[in-house]
N, CA, C and O atoms as CSV, one atom per row, in Angstrom:
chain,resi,resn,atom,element,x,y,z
A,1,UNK,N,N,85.363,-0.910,-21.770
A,1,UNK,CA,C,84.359,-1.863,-22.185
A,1,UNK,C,C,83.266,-1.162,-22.996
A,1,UNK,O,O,82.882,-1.633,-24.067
A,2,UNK,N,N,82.746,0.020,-22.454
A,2,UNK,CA,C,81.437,0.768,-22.837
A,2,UNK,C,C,82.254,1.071,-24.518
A,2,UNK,O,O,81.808,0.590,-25.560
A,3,UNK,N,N,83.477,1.942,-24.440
A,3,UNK,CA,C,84.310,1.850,-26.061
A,3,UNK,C,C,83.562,0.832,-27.066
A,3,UNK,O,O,82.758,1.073,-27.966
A,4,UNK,N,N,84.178,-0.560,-26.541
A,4,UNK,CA,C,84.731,-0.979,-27.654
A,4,UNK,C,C,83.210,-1.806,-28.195
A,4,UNK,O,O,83.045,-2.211,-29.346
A,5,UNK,N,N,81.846,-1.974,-26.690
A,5,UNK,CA,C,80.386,-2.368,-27.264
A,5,UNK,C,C,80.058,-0.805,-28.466
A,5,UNK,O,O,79.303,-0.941,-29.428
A,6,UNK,N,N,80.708,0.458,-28.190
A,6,UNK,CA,C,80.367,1.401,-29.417
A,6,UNK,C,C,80.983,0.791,-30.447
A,6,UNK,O,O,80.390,0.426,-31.463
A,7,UNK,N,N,82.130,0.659,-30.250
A,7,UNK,CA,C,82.482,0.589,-32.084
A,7,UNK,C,C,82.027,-1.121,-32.322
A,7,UNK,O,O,81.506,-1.369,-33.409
A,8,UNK,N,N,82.100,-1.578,-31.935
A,8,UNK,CA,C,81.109,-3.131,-32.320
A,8,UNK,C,C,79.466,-2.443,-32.916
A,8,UNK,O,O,78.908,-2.642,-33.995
A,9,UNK,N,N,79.192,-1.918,-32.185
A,9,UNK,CA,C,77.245,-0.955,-32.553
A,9,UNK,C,C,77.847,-0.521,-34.354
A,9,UNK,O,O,77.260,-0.821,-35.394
A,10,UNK,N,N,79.324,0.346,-34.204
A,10,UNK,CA,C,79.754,1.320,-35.463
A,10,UNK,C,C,79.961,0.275,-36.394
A,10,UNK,O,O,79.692,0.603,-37.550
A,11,UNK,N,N,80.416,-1.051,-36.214
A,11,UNK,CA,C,81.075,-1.730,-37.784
A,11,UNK,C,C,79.652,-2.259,-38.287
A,11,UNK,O,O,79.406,-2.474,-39.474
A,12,UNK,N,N,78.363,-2.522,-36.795
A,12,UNK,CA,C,77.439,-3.103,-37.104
A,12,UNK,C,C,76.392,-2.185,-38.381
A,12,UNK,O,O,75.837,-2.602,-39.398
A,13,UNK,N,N,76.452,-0.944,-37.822
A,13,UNK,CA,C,75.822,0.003,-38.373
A,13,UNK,C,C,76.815,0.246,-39.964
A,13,UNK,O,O,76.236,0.225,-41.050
A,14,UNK,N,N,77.714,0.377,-39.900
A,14,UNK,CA,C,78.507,0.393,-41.139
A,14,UNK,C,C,78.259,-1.035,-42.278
A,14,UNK,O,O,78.183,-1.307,-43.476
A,15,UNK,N,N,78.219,-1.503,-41.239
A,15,UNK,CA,C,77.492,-2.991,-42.277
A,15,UNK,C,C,75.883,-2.922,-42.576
A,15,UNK,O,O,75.434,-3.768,-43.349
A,16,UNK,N,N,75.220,-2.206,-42.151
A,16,UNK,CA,C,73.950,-2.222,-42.470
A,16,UNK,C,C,73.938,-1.314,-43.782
A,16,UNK,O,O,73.608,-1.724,-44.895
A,17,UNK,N,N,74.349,-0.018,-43.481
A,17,UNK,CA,C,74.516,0.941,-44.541
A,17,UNK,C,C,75.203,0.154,-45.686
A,17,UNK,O,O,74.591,-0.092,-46.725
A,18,UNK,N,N,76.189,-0.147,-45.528
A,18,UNK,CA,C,76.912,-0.949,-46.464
A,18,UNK,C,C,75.770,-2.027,-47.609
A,18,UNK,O,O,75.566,-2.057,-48.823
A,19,UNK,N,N,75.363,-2.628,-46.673
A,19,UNK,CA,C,73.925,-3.618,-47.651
A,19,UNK,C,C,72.813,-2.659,-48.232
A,19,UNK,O,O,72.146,-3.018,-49.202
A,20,UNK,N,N,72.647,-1.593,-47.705
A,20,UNK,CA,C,71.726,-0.921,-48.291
A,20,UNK,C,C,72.092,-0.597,-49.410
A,20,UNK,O,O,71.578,-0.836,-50.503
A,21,UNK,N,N,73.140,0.044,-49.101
A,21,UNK,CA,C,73.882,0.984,-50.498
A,21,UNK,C,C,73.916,-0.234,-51.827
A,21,UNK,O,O,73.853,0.245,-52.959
A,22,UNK,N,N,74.009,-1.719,-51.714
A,22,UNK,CA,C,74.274,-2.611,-52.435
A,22,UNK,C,C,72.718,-2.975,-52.742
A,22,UNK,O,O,72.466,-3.615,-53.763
A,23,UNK,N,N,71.749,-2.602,-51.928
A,23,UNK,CA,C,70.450,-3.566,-52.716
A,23,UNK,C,C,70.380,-2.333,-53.633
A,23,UNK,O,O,70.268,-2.496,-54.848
A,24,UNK,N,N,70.449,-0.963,-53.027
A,24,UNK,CA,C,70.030,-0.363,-54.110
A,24,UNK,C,C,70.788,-0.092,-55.224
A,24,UNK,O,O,70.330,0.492,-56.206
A,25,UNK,N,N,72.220,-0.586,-55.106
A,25,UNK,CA,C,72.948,-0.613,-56.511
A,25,UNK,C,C,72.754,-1.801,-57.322
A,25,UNK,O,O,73.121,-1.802,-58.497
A,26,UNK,N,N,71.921,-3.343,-56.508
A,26,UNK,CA,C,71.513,-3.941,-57.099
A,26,UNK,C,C,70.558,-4.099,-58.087
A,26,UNK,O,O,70.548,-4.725,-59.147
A,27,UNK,N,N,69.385,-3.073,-57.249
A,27,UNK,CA,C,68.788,-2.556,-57.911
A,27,UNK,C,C,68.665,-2.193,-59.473
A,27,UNK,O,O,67.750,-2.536,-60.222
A,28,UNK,N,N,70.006,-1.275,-59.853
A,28,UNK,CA,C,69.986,-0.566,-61.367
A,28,UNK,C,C,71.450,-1.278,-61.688
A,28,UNK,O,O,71.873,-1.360,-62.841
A,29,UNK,N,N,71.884,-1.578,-61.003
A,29,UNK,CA,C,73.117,-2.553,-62.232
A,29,UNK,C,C,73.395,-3.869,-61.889
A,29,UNK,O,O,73.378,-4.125,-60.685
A,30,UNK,N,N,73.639,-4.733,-62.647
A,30,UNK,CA,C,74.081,-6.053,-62.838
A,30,UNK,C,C,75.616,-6.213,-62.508
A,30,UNK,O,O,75.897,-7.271,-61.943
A,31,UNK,N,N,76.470,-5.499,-62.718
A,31,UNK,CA,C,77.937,-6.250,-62.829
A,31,UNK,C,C,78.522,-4.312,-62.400
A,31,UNK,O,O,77.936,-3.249,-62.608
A,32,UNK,N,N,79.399,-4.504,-61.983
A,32,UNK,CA,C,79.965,-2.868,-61.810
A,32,UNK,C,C,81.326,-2.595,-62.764
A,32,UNK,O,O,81.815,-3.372,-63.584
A,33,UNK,N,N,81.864,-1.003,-62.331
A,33,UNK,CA,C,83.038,-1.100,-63.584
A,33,UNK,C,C,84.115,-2.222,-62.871
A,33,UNK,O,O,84.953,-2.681,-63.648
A,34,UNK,N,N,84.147,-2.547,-61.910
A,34,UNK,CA,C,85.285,-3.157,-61.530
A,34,UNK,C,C,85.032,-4.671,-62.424
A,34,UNK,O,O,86.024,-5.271,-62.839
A,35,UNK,N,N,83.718,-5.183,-62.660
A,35,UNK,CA,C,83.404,-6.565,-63.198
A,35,UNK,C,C,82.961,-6.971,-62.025
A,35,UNK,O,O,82.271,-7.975,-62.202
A,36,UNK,N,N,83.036,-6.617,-60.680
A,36,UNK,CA,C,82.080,-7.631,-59.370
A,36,UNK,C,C,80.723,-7.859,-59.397
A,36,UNK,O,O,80.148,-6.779,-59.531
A,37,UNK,N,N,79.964,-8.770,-59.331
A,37,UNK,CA,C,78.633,-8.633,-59.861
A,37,UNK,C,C,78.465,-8.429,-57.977
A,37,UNK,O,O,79.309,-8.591,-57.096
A,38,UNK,N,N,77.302,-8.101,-57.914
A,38,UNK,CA,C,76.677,-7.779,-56.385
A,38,UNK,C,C,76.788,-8.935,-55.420
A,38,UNK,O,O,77.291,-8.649,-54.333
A,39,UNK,N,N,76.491,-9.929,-55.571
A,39,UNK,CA,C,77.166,-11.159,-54.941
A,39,UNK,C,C,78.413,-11.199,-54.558
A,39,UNK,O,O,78.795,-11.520,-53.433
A,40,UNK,N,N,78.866,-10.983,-55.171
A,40,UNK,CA,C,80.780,-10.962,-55.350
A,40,UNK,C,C,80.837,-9.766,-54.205
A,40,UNK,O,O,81.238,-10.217,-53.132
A,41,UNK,N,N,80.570,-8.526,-54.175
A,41,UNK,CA,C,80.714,-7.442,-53.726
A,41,UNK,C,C,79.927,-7.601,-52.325
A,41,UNK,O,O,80.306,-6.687,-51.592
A,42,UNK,N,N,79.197,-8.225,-51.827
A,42,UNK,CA,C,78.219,-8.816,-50.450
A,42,UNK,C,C,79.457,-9.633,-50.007
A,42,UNK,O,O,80.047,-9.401,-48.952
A,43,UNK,N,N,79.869,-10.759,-51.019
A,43,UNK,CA,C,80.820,-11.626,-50.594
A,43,UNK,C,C,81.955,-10.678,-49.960
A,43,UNK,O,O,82.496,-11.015,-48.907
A,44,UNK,N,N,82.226,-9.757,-50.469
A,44,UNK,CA,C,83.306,-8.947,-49.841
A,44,UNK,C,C,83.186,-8.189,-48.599
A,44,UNK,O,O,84.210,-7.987,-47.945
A,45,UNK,N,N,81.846,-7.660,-48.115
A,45,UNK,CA,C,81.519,-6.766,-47.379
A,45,UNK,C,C,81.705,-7.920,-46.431
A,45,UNK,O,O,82.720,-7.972,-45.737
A,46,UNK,N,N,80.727,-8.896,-46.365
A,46,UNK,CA,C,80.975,-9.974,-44.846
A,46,UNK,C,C,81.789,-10.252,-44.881
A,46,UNK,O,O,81.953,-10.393,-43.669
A,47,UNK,N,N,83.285,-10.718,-45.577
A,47,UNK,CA,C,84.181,-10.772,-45.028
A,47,UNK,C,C,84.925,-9.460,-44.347
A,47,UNK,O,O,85.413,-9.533,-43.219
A,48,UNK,N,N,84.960,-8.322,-45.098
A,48,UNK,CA,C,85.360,-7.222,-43.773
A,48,UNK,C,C,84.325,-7.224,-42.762
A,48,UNK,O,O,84.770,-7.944,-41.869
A,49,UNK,N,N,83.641,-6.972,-42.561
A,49,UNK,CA,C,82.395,-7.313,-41.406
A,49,UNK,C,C,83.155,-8.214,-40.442
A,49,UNK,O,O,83.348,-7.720,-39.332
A,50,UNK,N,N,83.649,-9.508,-40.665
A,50,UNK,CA,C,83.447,-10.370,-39.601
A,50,UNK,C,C,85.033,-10.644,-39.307
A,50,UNK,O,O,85.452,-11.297,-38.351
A,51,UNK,N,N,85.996,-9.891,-40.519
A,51,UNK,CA,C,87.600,-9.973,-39.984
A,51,UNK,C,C,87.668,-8.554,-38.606
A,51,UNK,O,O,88.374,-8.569,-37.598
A,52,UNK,N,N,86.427,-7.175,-39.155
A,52,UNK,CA,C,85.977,-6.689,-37.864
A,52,UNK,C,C,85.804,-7.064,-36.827
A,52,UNK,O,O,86.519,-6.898,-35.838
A,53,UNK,N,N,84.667,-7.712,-36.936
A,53,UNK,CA,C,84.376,-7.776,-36.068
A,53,UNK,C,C,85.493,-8.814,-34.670
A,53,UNK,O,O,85.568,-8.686,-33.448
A,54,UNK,N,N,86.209,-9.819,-35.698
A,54,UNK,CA,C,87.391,-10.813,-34.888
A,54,UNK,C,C,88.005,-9.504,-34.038
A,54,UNK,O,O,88.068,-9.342,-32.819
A,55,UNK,N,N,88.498,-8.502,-35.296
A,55,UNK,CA,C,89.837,-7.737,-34.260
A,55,UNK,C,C,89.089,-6.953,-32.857
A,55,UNK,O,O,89.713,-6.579,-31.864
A,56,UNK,N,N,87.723,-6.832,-33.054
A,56,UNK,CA,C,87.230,-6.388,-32.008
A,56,UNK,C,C,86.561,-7.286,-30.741
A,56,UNK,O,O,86.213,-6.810,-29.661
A,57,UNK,N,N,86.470,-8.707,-31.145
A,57,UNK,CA,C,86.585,-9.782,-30.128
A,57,UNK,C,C,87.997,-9.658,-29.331
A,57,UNK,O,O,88.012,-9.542,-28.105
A,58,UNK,N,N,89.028,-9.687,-30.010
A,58,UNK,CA,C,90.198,-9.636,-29.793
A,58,UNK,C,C,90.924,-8.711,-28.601
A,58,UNK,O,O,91.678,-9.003,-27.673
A,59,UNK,N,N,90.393,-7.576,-29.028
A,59,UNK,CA,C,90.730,-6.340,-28.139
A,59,UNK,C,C,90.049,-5.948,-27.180
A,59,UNK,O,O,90.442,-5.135,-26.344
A,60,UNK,N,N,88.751,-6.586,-27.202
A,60,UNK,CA,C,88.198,-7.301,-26.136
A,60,UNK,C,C,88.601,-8.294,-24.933
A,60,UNK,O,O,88.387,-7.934,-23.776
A,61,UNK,N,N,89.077,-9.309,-25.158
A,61,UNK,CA,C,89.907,-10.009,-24.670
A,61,UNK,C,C,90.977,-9.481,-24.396
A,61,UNK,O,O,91.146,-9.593,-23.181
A,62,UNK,N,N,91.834,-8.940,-24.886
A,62,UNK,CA,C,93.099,-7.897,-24.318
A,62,UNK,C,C,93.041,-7.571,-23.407
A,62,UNK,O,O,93.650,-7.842,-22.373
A,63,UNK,N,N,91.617,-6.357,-23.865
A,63,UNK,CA,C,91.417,-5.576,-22.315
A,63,UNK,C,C,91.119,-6.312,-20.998
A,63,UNK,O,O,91.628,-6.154,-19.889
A,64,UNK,N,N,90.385,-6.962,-21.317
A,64,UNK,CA,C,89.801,-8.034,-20.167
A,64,UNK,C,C,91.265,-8.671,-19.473
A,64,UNK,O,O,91.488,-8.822,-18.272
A,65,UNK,N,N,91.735,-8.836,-20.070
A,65,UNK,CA,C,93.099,-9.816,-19.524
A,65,UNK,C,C,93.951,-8.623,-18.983
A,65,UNK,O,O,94.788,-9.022,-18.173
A,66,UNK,N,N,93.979,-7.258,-19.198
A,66,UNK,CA,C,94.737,-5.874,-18.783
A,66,UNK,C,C,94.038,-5.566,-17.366
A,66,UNK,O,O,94.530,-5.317,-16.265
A,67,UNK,N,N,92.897,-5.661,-17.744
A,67,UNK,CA,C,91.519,-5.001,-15.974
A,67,UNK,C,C,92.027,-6.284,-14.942
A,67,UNK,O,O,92.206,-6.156,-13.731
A,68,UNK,N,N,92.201,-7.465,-15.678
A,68,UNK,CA,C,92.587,-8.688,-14.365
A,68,UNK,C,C,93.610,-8.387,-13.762
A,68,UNK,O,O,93.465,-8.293,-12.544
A,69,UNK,N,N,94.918,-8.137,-14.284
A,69,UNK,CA,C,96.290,-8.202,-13.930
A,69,UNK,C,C,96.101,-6.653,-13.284
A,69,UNK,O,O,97.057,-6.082,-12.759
C-alpha cells in the first residue's frame, strides 16, 4: 500500500515538473519543431497523467483484492 501512495506522490510530482517545464517553454516559443502549440502539448501531458494515474487506481484494487483472499 505505502508503494504504490509513493509512486501515485512520483506521477504527481512528474506532472508538476512536467507543467513547469511547459510554462516556461511557453514562455519563449509559440508552436514547437514537432508543430504542437503548448495547449496541444498540456493536452497531452493530462492525458498521460490520468491514463497514470487509472493504472495505478487499478493496481490498487488488485492488491486490495490479493490482502483479502
Amino acid at each position: 500500500m505505502a508503494l504504490l501512495q509513493e509512486e501515485f506522490r512520483q506521477v504527481r510530482r512528474d506532472c508538476d515538473d512536467t507543467r513547469r517545464r511547459l510554462r516556461r517553454l511557453e514562455s519563449t516559443m509559440t508552436i514547437t519543431r514537432s508543430g504542437m502549440t503548448p495547449e496541444a502539448i498540456e493536452e497531452l501531458v493530462n492525458l498521460r497523467v490520468e491514463e497514470a494515474f487509472a493504472a495505478h487506481e487499478e493496481a490498487r484494487a488488485a492488491n486490495a483484492l490479493e490482502a483479502e483472499n
